[in-house]
N, C-alpha and C positions, 0 to 999 in steps of 0.2 A: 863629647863636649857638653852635651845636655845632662846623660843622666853625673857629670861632674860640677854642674854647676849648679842646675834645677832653675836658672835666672837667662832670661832672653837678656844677651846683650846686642843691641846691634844699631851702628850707624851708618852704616849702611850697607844696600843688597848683598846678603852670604846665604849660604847654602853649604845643606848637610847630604852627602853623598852625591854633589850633581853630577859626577863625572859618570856614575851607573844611571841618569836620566836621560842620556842620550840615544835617542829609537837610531838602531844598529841595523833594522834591519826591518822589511815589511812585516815576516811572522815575527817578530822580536819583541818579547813585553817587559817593561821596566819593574812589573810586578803584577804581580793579582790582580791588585783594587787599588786606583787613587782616590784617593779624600781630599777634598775642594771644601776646606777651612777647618780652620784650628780651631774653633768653640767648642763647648762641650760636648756635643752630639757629633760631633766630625772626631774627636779624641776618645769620646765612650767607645765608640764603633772602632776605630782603628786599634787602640788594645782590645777588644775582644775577636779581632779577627788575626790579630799579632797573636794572640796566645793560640788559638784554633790554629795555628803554622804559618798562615798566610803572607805570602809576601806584600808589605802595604808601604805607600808612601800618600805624604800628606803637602800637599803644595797652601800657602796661609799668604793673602796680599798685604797685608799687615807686617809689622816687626815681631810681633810677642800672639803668645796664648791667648786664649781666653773667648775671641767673637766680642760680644756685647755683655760680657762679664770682663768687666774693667773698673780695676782702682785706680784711684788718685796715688799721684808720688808723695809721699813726706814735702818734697820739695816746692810742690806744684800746692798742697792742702793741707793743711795743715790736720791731723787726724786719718789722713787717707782716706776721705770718703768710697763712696761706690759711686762710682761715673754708671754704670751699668747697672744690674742683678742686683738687688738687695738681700733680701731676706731669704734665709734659707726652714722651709715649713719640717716640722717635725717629721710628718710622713716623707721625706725625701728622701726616701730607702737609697736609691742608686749614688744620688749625690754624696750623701754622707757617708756609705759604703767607701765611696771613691777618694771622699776623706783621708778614713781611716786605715784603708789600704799603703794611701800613698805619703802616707806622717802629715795630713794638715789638721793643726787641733780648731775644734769645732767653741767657739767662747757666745757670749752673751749677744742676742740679738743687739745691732746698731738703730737704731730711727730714721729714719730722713724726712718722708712726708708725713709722718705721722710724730708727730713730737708724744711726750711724759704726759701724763696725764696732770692739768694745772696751768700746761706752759703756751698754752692758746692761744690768740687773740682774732678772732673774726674782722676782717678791716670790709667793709660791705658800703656800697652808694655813699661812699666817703666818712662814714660812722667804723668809729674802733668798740667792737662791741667783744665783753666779754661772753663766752658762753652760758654762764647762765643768764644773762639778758636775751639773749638769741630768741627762744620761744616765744615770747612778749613783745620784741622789737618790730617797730613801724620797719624797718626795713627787711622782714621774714616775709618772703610772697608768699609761702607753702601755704598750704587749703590746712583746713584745721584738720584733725589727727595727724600731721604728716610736721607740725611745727618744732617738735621737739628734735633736740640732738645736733646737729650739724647742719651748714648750708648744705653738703648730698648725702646726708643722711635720710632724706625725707625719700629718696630714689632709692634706697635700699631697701627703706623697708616695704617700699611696693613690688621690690624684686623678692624678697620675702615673703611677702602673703600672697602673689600672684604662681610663685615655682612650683609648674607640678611635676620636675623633675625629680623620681624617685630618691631618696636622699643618699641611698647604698649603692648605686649603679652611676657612675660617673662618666658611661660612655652613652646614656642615654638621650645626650643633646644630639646625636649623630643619628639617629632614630628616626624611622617615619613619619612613628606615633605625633611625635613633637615640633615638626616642621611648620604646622598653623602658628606656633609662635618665633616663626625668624622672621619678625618685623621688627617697624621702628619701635625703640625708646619713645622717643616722642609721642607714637599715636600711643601707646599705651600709657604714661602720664598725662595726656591730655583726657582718654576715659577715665580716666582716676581725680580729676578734677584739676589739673593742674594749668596755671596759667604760664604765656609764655616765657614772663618773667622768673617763673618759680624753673621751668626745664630750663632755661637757660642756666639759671646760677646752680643746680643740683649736676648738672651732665653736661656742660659748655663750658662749665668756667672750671678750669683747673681738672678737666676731667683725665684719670689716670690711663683711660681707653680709649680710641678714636678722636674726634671731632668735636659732634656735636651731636645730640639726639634722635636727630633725622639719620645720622649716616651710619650709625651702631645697631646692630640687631638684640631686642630683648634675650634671645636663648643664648647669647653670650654670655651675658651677665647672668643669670640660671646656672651655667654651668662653671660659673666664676664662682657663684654663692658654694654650689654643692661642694666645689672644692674647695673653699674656704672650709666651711664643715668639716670635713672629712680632717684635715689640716687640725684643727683643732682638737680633734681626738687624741692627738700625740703633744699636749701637752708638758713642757717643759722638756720638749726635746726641741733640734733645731737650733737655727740663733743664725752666727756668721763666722769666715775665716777667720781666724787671729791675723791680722795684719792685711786682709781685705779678701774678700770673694775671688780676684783672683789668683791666689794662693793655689788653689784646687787646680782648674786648669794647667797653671805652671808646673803643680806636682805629678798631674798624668802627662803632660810633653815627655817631661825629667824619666818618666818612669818610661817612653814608647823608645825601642831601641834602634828602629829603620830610621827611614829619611826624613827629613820638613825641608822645603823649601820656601823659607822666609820671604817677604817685599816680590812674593810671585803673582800676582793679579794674573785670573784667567779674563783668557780674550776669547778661547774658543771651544765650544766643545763638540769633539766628532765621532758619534757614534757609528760604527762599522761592524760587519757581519761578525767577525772574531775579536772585536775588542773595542777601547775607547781610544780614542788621541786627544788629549787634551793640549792647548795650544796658548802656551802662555804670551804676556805682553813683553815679556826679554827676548821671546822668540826662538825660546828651548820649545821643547815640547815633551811630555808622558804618556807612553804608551801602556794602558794594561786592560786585562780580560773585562772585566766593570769599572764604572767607576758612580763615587755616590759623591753625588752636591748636596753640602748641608748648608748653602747660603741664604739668607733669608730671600723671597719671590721679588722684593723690590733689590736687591743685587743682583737675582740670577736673570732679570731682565736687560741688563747692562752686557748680557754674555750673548755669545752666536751660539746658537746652538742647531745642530745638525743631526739627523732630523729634528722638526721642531715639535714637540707635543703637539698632538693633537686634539682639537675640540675645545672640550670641557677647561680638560689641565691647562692647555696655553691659557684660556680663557681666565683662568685660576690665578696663574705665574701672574700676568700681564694686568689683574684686577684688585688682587690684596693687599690691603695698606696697613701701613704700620704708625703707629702712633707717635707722634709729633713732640720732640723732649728735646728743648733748651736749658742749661744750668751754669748759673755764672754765681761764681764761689767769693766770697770775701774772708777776709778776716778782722773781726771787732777789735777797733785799737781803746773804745772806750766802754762799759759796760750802761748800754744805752736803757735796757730794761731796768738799772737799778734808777738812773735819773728820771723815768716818770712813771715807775711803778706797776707797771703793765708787764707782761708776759713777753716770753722773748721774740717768741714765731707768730708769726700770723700768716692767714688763710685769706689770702684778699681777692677780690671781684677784678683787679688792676693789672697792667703792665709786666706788677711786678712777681704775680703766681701766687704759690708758697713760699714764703719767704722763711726760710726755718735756720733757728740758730742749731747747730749739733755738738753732740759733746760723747765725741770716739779718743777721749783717751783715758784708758781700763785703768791709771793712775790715781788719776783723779776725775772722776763720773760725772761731776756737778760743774764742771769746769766746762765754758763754750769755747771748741780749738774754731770753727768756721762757722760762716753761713752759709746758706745758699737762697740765692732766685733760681727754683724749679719751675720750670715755665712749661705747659702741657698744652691742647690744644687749639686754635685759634691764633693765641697770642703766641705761642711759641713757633710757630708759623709766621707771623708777623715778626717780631725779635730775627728771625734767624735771615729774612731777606734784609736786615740792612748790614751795613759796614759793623764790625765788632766790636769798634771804637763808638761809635755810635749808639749801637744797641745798649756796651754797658751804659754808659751816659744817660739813657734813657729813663735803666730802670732804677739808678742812681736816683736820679732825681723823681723818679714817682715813689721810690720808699722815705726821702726825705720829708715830699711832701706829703703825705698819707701820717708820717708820725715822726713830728720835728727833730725828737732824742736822737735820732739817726745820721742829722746831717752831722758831716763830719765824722761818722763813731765809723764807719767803712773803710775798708784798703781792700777795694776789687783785687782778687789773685790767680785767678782762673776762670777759663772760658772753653764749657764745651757742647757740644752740636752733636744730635742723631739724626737731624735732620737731612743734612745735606750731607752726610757721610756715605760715600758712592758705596761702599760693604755693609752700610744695615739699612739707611733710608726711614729711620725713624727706630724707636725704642723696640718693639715690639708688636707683631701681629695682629689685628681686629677683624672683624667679621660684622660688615654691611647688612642691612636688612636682605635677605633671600640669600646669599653668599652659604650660610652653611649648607644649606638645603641644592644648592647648583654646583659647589665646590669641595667640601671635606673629604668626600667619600674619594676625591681623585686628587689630591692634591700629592699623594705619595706612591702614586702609580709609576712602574717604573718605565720609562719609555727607553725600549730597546735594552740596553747592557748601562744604561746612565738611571741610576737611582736615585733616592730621595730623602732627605732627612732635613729633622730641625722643629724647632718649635712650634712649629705652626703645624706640623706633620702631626705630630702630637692628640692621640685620643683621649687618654683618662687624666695625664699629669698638663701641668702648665708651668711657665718660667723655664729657672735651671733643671728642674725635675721632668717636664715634656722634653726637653733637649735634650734630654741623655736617655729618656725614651725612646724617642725617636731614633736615638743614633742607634740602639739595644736592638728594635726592630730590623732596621736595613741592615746592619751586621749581620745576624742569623738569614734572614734572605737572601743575601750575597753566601752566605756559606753555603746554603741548601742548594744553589745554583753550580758553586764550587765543588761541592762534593766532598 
């Protein structure tokens, strides 16, 4: 049914081969290795251990593909934004490999927070300021050298001239050498001369990583930079799915020939002298020789896990936070940027995030299909504890008031949460001040026959390209183990 359709349909709970999921028997194994979720690095791993023979089943508590690489429907967005995973960096050998393997054509990078260059507008302490005003504006806290460019622009470039992470070795944030610096953000712009006002609005307001300054470790961002770099080398390669990012994942499901078992939420997992049990919330259960969890540490905390890591690694699971993303989608019924002249998107200090118009249709390029309020830490935190009705209303009316052309020019169309999503618990993984230095080296240790993958497992790559790292690594482990 999969590799005939390539398309998850489902309303409700079905399952592909459940009647061979039934444990028959105390030595009886449903297969080699279960895979505990369908995102990238739980599907990299299960076709590379499909092809090596292996018998593999993948149990997913979701309806569809993907994990946290998720588009918008036509229906739901107009343009299909990415709810998830954006961009795909030119160096992403595995990912784009897994492309072109599986027929998804690779077309022209999309925008989301980062709009054209031109189509700006800084909305800061209640001032619509264009970017070239920014440097000069009363309302810039930055210390001089650091006024140019962007409200976090000035934080970058102290990540810049501070990295003494070698620029060609990309695993060197995991290093001894460089453990003096997994400290705050904060205390290190504060020695750089910055005032509260200035870290707050470069790394609190609208920050793409963690929190807030105090709660972010500088050698993250080091090792964000280097890989930024390195990215950059590849050059006019990259971009995104045709018809959204997750495209990819649905074409590796379509291509995996064993089992998925769809709307399966694990509730338990029981590691045993000869194998795993895994203990779903229907109240089946999978038995096989390993099994690898690629859920992000704030869903595998939602899980019983039997034995439980020990030390360090619980300490790990039980401590890493994921970064906090609100997005509520509209569609402009009136084109509000042509009636006062200003730029479409703006970058505000408010409510209401990033507020970016986008324009995903390869049609016609210049044409805005949505917007969005991308809402990132702090505030999207706040957004996401009230009622949904509520929240849009909220930020409704702070982009009206912030810039009048607006009132009216909106039809709210979608509403979505990684916040409170029991399966990811935020966007993506961060690393606390001391966190790398207490946590990295164990966060993918295997305890007992139960393995380890996922983004955050992740040494050299980050994003979609760490996830399918990570799943590449625990595959070949599980096989070496196999035999």
């Amino acid at each position: 049914m999969l590799k005939k359709s390539g398309v998850l349909l489902a309303a409700a709970p079905f399952y592909f081969g459940l009647n061979s999921c039934v444990n028959t028997g105390k030595n009886s194994f449903d297969a080699d290795v279960v895979i505990i979720g369908a995102g990238l690095s739980g599907l990299n791993a299960a076709l590379l251990l499909e092809e090596a023979g292996f018998t593999v089943k993948i149990v997913e508590a979701t309806d569809r593909f993907g994990g946290r690489v998720h588009t918008a429907k036509e229906e739901n967005v107009p343009g299909r934004p990415e709810l998830g995973a954006n961009g795909i960096g030119g160096g992403y050998a595995r990912l784009l490999n897994a492309a072109q393997k599986y027929g998804v054509e690779i077309g022209e990078y999309r925008p989301r927070t980062e709009p054209r260059k031109g189509e700006i507008l800084y909305a800061v302490n209640k001032n619509l300021i264009l970017p070239e005003q920014w440097e000069g504006h009363a309302a810039n806290p930055h210390p001089e050298g650091y006024r140019k460019g962007s409200p976090t622009s000035s934080a970058w470039s102290v990540y810049g001239k501070l990295n003494p992470l070698p620029k060609n070795d990309l695993t060197a944030w995991r290093t001894p050498e460089f453990h003096k610096w997994d400290r705050s953000v904060y205390d290190v712009l504060k020695e750089e001369g910055f005032s509260d006002e200035a870290i707050k609005l470069a790394v609190a307001t609208n920050s793409s990583y963690g929190v807030d300054g105090k709660s972010i470790s500088v050698l993250m961002y080091f090792q964000i930079l280097n890989f930024i770099v390195q990215q950059s080398a590849f050059n006019g390669q990259g971009g995104a799915a045709v018809g959204g990012n997750q495209r990819i994942p649905e074409a590796m499901g379509a291509a995996f020939k064993q089992d998925v078992l769809f709307e399966s939420p694990v509730k338990r997992i029981q590691g045993e002298i000869d194998g795993v049990t895994i203990g779903l919330k229907n109240d089946k259960k999978v038995r096989a020789r390993y099994a690898l969890c690629t859920l992000p540490a704030s869903a595998l905390r939602r899980i019983e896990m039997s034995p439980n890591p020990e030390g360090i690694q619980n300490n790990a699971f039980q401590e890493l936070s994921y970064t906090p993303c609100v997005q509520i989608h509209f569609v402009p019924i009136r084109k509000y940027w042509e009636e006062d002249g200003l730029p479409p998107s703006m970058w505000s200090d408010t409510l209401a995030g990033r507020f970016m118009a986008l324009k995903n249709d390869p049609q016609n390029p210049d044409r805005v299909t949505s917007c969005v309020a991308y809402l990132n830490s702090n505030v999207a935190l706040e957004i996401d504890k009230m009622d949904q009705k509520d929240a849009i209303a909220a930020v409704t009316k702070t982009l009206e008031e912030m810039r009048p052309s607006l009132k009216g020019a909106l039809k709210f169309t979608y509403y979505w949460t990684w916040v409170n999503n029991p399966y990811a618990g935020g966007a993506y993984a961060y690393w606390k001040p001391g966190q790398i230095t207490k946590f990295a080296d164990h966060m993918a240790k295997p305890n007992g026959r139960i393995h380890f993958a996922g983004e955050h497992t992740a040494i050299v790559n980050r994003g979609m390209e760490g996830a399918m790292e990570s799943g590449e690594r625990a595959a070949f482990e599980i096989m070496d183990l196999l035999g």
